[in-house]
SERO-4910 file (N, C-alpha, C, O; in steps of 0.05 Angstrom, whole numbers):
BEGIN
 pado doro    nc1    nc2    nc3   cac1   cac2   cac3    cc1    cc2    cc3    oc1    oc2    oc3
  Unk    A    259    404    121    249    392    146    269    372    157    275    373    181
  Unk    A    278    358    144    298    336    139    330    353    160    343    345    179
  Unk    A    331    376    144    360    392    151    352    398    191    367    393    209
  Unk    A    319    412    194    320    419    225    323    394    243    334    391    264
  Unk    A    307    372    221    318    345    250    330    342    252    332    335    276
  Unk    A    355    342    238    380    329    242    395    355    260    415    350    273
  Unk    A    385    375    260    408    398    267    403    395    300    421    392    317
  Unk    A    367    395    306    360    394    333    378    357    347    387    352    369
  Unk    A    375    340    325    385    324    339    408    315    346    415    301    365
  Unk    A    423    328    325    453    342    338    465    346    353    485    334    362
  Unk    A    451    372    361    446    389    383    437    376    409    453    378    427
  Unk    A    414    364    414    405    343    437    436    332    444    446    338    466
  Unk    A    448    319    428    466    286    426    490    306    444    504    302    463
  Unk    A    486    332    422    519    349    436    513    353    464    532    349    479
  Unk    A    491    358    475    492    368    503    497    342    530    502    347    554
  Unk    A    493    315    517    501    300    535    529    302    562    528    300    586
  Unk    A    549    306    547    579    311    559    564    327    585    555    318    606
  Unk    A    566    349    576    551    370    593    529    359    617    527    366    640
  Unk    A    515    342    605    489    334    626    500    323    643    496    330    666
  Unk    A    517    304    636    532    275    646    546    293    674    542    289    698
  Unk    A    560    310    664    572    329    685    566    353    703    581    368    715
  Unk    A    530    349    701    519    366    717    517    399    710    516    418    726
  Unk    A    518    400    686    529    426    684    502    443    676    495    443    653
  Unk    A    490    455    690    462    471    690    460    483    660    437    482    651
  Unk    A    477    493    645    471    501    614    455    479    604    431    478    599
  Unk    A    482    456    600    479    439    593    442    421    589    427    418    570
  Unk    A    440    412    624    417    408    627    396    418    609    383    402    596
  Unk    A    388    453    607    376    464    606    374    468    572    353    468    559
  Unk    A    394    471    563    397    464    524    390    430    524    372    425    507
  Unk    A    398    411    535    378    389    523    344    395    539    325    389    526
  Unk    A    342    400    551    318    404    557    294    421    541    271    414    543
  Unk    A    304    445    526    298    457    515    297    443    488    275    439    477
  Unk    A    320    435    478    319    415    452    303    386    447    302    377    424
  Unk    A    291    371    468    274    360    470    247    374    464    230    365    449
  Unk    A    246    390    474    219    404    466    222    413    439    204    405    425
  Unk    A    241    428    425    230    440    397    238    415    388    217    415    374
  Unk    A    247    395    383    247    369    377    207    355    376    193    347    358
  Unk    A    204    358    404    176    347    397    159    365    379    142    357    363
  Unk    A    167    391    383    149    418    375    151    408    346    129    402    337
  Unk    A    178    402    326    179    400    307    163    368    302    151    379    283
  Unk    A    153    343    302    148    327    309    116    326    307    102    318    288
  Unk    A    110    336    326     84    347    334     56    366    316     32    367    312
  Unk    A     84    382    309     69    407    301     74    406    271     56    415    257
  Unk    A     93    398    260     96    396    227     75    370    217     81    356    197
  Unk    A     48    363    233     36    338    223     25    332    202     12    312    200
  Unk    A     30    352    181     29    357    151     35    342    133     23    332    114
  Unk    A     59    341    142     84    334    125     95    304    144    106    283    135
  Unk    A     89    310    169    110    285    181     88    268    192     74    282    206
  Unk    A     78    235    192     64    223    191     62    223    229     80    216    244
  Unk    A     38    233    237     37    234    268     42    200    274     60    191    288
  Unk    A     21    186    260     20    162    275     56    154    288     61    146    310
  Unk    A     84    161    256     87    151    258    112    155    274    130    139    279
  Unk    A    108    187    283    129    192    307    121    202    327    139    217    337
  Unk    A     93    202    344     84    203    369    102    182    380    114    192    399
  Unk    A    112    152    376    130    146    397    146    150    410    149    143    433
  Unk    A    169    169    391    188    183    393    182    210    404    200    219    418
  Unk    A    164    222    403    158    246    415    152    236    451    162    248    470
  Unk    A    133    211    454    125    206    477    149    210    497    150    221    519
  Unk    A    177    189    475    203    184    490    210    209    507    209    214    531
  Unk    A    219    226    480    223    255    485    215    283    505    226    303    514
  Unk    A    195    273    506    176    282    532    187    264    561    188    276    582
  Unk    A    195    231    559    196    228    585    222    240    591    226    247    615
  Unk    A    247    244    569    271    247    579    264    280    584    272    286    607
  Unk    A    251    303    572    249    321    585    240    336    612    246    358    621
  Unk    A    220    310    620    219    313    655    233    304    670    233    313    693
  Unk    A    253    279    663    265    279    675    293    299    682    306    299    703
  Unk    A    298    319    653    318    339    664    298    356    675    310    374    687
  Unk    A    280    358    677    259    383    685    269    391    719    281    412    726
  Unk    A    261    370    738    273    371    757    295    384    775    293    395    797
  Unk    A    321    378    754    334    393    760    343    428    756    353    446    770
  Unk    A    331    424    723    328    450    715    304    474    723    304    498    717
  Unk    A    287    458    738    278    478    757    284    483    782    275    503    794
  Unk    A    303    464    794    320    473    817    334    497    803    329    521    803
  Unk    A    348    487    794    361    518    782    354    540    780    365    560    789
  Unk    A    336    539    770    315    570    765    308    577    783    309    601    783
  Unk    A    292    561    817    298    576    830    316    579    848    308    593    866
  Unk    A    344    569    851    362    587    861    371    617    850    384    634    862
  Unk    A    359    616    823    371    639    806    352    656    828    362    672    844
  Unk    A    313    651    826    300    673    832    310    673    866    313    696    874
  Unk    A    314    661    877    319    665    912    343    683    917    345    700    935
  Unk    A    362    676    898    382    690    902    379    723    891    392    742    900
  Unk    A    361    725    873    349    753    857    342    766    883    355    784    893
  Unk    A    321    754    894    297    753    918    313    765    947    308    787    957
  Unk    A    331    747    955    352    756    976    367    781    970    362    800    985
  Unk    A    381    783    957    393    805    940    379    832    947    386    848    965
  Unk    A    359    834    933    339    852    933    328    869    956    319    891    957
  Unk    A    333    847    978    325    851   1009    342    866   1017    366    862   1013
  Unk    A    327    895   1036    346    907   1054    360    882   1080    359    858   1077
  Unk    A    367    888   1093    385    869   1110    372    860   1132    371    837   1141
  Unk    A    362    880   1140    347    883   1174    312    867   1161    295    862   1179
  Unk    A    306    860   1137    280    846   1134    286    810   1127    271    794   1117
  Unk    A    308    808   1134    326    777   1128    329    771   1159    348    777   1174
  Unk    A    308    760   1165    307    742   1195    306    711   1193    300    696   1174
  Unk    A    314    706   1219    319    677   1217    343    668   1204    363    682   1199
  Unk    A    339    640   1198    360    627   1188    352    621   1161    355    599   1152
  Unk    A    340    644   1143    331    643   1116    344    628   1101    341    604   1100
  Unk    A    362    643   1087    387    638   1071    397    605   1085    387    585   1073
  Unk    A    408    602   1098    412    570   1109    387    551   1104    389    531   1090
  Unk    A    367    558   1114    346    535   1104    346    535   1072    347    513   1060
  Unk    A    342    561   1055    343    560   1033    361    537   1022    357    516   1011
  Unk    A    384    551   1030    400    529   1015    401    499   1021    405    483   1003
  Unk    A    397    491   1050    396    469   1054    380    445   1035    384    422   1027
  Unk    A    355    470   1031    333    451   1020    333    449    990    323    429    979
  Unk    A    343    469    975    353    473    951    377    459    944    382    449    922
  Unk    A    392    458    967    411    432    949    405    409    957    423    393    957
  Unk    A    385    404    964    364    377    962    360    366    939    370    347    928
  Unk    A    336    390    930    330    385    909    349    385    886    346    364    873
  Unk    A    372    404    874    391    398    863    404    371    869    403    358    848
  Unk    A    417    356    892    415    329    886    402    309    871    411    295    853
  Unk    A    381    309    880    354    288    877    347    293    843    342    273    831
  Unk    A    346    314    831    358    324    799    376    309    790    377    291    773
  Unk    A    395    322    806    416    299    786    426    268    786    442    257    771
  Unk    A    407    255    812    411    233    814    381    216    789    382    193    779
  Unk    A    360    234    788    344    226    776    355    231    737    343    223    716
  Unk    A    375    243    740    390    250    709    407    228    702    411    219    679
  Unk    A    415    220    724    426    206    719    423    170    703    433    155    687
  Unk    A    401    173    722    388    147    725    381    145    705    385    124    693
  Unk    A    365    176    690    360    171    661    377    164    643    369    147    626
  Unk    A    397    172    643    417    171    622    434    145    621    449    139    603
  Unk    A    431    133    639    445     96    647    419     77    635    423     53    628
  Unk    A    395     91    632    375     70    630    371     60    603    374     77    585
  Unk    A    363     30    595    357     28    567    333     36    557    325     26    536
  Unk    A    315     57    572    295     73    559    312     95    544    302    102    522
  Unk    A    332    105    549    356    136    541    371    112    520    381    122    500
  Unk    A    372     95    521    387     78    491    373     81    476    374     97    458
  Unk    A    345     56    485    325     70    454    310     89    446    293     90    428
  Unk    A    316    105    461    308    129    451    334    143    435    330    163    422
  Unk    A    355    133    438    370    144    410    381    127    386    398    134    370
  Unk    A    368    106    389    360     85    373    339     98    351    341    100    327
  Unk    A    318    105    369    292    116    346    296    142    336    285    151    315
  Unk    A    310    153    350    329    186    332    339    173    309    332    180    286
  Unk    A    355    154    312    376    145    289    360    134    262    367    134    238
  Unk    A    334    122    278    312    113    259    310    133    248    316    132    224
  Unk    A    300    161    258    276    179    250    296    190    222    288    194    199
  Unk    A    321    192    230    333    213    207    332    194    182    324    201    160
  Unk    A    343    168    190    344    149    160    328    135    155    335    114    145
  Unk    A    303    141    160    273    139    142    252    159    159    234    152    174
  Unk    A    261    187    150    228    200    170    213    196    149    218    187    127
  Unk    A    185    204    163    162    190    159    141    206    152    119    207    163
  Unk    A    154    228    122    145    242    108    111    231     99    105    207    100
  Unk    A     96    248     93     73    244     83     68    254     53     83    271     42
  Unk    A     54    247     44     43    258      8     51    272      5     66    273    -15
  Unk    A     46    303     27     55    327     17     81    347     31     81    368     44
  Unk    A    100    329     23    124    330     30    141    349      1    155    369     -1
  Unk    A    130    332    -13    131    347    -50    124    376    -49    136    392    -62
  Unk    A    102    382    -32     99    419    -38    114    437    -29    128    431    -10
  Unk    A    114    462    -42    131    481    -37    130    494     -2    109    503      8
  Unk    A    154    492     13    156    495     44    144    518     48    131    522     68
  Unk    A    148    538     27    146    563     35    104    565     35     95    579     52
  Unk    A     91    556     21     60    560     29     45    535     48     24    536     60
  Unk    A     70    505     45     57    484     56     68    486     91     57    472    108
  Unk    A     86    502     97     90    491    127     79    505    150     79    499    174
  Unk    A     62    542    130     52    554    148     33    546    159     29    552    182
  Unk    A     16    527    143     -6    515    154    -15    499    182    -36    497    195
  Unk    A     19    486    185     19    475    210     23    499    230     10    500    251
  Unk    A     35    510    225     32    537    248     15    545    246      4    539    267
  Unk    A     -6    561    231    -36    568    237    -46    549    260    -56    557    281
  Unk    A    -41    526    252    -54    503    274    -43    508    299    -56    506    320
  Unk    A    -20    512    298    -16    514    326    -23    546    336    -27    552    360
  Unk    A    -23    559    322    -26    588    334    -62    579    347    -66    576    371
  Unk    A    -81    576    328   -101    568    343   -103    551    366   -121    553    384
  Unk    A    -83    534    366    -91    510    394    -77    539    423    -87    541    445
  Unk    A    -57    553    413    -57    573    434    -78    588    436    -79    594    460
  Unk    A    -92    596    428   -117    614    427   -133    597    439   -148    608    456
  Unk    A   -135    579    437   -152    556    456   -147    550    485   -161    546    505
  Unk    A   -112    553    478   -106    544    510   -107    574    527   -113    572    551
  Unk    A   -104    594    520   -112    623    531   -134    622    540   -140    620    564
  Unk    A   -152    623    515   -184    624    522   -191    605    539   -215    605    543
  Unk    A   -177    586    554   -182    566    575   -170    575    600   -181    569    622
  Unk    A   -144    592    600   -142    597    630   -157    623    625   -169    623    646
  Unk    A   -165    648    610   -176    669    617   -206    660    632   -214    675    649
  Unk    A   -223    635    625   -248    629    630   -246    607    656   -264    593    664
  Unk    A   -217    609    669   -217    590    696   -205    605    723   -183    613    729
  Unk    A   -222    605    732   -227    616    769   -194    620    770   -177    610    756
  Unk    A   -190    645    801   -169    639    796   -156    615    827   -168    611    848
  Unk    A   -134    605    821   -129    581    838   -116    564    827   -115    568    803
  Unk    A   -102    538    836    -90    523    819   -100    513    788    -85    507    769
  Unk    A   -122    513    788   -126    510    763   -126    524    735   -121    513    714
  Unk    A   -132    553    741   -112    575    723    -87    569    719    -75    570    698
  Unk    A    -77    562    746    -40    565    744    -38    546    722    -28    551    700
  Unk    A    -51    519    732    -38    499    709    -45    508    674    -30    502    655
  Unk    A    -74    525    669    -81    528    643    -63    543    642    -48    533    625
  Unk    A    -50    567    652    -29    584    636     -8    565    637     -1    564    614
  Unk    A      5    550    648     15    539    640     12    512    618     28    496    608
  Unk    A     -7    515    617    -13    495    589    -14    515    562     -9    504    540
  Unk    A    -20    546    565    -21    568    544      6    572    539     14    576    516
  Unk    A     27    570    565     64    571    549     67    546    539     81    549    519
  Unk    A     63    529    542     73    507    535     61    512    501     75    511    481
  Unk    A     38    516    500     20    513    467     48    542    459     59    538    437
  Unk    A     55    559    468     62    586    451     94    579    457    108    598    463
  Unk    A    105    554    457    127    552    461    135    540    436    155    546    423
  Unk    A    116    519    429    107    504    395    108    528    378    124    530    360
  Unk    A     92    548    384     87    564    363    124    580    358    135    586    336
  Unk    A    135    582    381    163    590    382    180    575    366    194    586    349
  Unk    A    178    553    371    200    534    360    192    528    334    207    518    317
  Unk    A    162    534    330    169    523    299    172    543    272    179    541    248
  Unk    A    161    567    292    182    589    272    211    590    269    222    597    248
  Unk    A    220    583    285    249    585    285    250    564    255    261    572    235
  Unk    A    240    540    255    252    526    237    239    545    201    247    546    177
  Unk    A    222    555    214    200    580    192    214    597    178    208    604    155
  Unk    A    233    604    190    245    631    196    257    631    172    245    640    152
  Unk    A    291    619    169    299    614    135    293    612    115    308    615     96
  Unk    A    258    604    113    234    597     87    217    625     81    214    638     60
  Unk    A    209    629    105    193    654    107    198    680    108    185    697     97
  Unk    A    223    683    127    239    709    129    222    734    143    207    721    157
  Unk    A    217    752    146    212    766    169    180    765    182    172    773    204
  Unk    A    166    750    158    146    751    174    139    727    191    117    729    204
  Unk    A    156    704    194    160    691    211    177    696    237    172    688    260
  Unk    A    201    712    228    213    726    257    193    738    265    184    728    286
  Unk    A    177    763    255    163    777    271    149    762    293    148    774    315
  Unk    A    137    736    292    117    727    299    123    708    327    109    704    347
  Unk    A    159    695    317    176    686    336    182    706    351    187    698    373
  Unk    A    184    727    349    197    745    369    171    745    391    170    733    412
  Unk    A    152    762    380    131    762    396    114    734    416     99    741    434
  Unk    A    117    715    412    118    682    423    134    688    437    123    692    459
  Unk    A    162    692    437    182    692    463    180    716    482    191    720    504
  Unk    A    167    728    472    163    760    488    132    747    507    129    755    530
  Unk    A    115    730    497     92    716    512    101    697    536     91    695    558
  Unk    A    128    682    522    136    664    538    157    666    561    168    649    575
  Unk    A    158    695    559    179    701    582    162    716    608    170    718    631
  Unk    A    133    726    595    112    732    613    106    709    627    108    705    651
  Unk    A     98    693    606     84    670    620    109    653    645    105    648    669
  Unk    A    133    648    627    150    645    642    155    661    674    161    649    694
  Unk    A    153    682    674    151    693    705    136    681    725    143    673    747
  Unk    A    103    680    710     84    673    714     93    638    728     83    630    750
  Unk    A    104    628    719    110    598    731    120    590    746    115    573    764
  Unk    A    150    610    737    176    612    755    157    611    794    158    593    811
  Unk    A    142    640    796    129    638    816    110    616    834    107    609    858
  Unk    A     99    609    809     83    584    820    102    566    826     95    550    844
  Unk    A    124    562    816    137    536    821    151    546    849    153    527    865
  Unk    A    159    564    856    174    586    878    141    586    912    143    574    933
  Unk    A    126    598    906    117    594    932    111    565    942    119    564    966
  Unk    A    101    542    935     93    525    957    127    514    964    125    498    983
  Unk    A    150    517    956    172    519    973    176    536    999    186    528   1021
  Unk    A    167    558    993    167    588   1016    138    585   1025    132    604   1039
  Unk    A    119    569   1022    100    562   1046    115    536   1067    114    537   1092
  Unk    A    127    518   1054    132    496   1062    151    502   1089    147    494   1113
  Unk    A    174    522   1077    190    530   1097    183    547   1121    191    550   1144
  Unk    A    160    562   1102    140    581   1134    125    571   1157    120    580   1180
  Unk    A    117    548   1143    113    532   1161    122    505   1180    110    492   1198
  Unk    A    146    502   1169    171    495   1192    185    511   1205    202    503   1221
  Unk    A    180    535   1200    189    556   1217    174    557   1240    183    550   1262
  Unk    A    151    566   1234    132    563   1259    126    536   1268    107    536   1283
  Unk    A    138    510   1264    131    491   1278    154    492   1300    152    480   1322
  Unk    A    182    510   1291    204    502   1299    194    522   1328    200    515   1351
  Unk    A    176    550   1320    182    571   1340    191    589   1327    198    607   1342
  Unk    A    197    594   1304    213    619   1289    200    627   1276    178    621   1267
  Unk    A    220    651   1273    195    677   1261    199    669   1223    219    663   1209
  Unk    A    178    671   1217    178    656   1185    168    682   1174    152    678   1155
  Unk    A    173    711   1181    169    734   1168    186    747   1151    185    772   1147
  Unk    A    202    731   1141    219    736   1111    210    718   1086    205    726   1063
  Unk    A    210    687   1097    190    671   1080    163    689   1071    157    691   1047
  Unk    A    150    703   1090    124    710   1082    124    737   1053    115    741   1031
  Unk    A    142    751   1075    148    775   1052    156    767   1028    149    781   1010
  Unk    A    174    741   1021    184    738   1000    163    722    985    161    728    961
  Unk    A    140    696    998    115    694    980     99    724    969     94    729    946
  Unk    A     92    743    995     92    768    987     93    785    956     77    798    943
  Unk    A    119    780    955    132    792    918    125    770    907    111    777    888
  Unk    A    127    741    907    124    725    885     93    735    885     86    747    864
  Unk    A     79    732    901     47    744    886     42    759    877     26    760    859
  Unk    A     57    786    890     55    810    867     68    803    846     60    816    826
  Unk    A     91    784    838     99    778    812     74    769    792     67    781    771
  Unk    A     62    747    803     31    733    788     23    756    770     24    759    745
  Unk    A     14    777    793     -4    791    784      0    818    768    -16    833    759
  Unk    A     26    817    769     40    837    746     35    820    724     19    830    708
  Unk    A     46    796    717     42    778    698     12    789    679     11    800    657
  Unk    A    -14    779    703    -35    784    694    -47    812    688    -69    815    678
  Unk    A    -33    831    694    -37    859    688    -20    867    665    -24    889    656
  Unk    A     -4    852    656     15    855    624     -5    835    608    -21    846    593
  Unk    A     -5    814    610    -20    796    597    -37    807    572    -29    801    549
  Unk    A    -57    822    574    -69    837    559    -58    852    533    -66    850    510
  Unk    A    -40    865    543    -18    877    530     -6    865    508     -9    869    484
  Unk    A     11    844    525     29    825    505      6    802    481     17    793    461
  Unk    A    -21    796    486    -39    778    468    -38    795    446    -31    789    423
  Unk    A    -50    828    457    -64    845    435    -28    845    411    -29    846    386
  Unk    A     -8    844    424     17    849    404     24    824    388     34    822    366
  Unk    A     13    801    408      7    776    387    -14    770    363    -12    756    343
  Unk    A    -27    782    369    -51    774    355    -54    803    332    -75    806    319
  Unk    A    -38    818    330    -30    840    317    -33    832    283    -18    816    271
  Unk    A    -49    844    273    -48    839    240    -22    842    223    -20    831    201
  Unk    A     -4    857    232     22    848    223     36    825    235     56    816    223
  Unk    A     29    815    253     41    790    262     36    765    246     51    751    232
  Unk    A      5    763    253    -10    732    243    -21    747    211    -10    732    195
  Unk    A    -34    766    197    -42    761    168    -23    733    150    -34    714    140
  Unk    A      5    741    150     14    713    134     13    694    130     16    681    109
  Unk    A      6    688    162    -11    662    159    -41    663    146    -44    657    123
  Unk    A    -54    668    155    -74    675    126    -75    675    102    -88    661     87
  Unk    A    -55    696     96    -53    687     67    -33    673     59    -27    675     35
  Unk    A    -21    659     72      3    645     64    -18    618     44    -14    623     20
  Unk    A    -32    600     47    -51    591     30    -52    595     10    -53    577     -6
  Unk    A    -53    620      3    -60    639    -31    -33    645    -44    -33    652    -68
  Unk    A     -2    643    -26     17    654    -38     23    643    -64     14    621    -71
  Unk    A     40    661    -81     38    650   -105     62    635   -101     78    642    -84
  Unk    A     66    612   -116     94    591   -112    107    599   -137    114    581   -152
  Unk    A    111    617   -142    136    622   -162    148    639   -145    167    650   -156
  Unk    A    144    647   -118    163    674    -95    192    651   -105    197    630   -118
  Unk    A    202    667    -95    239    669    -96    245    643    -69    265    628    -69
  Unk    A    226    643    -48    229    618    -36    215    598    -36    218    579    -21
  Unk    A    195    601    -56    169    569    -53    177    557    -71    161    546    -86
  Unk    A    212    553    -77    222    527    -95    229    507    -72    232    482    -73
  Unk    A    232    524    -49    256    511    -23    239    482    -23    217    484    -34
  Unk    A    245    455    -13    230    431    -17    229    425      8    250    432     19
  Unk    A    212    413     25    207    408     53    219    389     54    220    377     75
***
């Protein structure tokens, strides 16, 4: 456990250069590493004393919205530019493409001036102040002593259920912004379940890949699913300065258009991709991971 913090925190520390310089990878690997950072944090609460690194997770969370911003500008220039692309020529009216960008490299500014801000501030000091803490005294619990290979599945069971929770909460909510936000509270729960196989993976060996694979195959659904939501009230905003201007805002429309049929492809796979999650070769291990015998060839490994 000891070996993934230090590797993720590594990793975080390496992508600075990069952030500092605007560089959209960049951004988007610490952004990402903040999260399996908390995921690991969070979700190992077994072994790693919650009380006593929820602060550090809290931190971690604020520096990840603050790259969030920009790293969703990004994403959608990627989809607009997909979006335009895609378009025959003669259905690209107006001054699409120009407003697009105008307003997109708005927001790309206002990203990186808000990245910035983070990374000058003494909230981004101590917060790598309490990294430096966490590695040279984490804040192991009792059962830190048991074998990784039957004690760490346990924390993933836990989180596989809190996804099953957060599903069973947007399947049972109307649809409208409030769905949007529960599926997005269901990737966020199956993004934990992602990241903490990965650290699973070396202990457990395939029946933890299996399980990671399938999580990222959820989270690239769900991921569409967001990408969109975060994509139309931009392409309303602009449809309707079109028509305040007098212009025809019938490329904006067509292109909210596909992002809704995107939603709803989402929700017409959806089904699909749970039943491959929830697959008895996926999750049984967890099950019986409890009962494994600790003389396996990996339940010497030490958490």
């Amino acid at each position: 456990m000891l070996d993934a913090l230090r590797a993720q925190v590594e990793h975080l520390r390496a992508q600075e250069p990069g952030v500092r310089q605007a560089i959209p990878t960049a951004v988007t690997e610490m952004r990402v590493t903040t999260r399996q950072l908390r995921s690991t944090l969070r979700g190992f609460s077994r072994v790693l004393d919650p009380e006593a690194t929820r602060p550090v997770a809290e931190e971690l969370k604020w520096l990840g919205a603050q790259l969030g911003e920009e790293n969703d500008t990004e994403a959608m220039i990627k989809e607009f530019d997909r979006l335009i692309a895609a378009l025959p020529q003669d259905l690209i009216q107006g001054s699409v493409e120009t407003e697009l960008e105008h307003e997109l490299g708005r927001l790309a500014r206002q990203g990186k001036d808000t990245i910035e801000a983070a990374l000058a501030s003494d909230r981004y000091r101590n917060l790598q102040r309490m990294l430096d803490q966490l590695l040279a005294d984490p804040p192991f619990t009792h059962r830190t002593g048991r074998p990784a290979y039957t004690e760490l599945p346990k924390n993933l069971a836990k989180a596989v259920r809190r996804l099953d929770r957060r599903l069973a909460e947007a399947e049972a909510t109307a649809p409208g912004p409030a769905r949007d936000e529960a599926l997005h509270e269901a990737r966020k729960a199956d993004k934990q379940v992602r990241y903490m196989t990965e650290t699973l993976t070396p202990i457990n060996g395939k029946p933890a890949l299996r399980l990671r694979r399938q999580a990222k195959k959820l989270q690239d659904l769900l991921g569409d699913y967001q990408d969109a939501v975060v994509t139309r009230p931009l392409l309303h905003k602009l449809s309707a300065a079109a028509h305040a201007k007098g212009q025809t805002a019938f490329t904006y429309e067509l292109l909210d258009a596909l992002e809704q049929d995107r939603t709803e492809r989402v929700l017409r796979e959806l089904p699909h991709r749970l039943a491959r999650l929830h697959d008895d070769r996926t999750l049984s291990w967890l099950r019986q991971s409890r009962h494994a015998h600790q003389d396996r060839a990996l339940a010497s490994a030490a958490i």
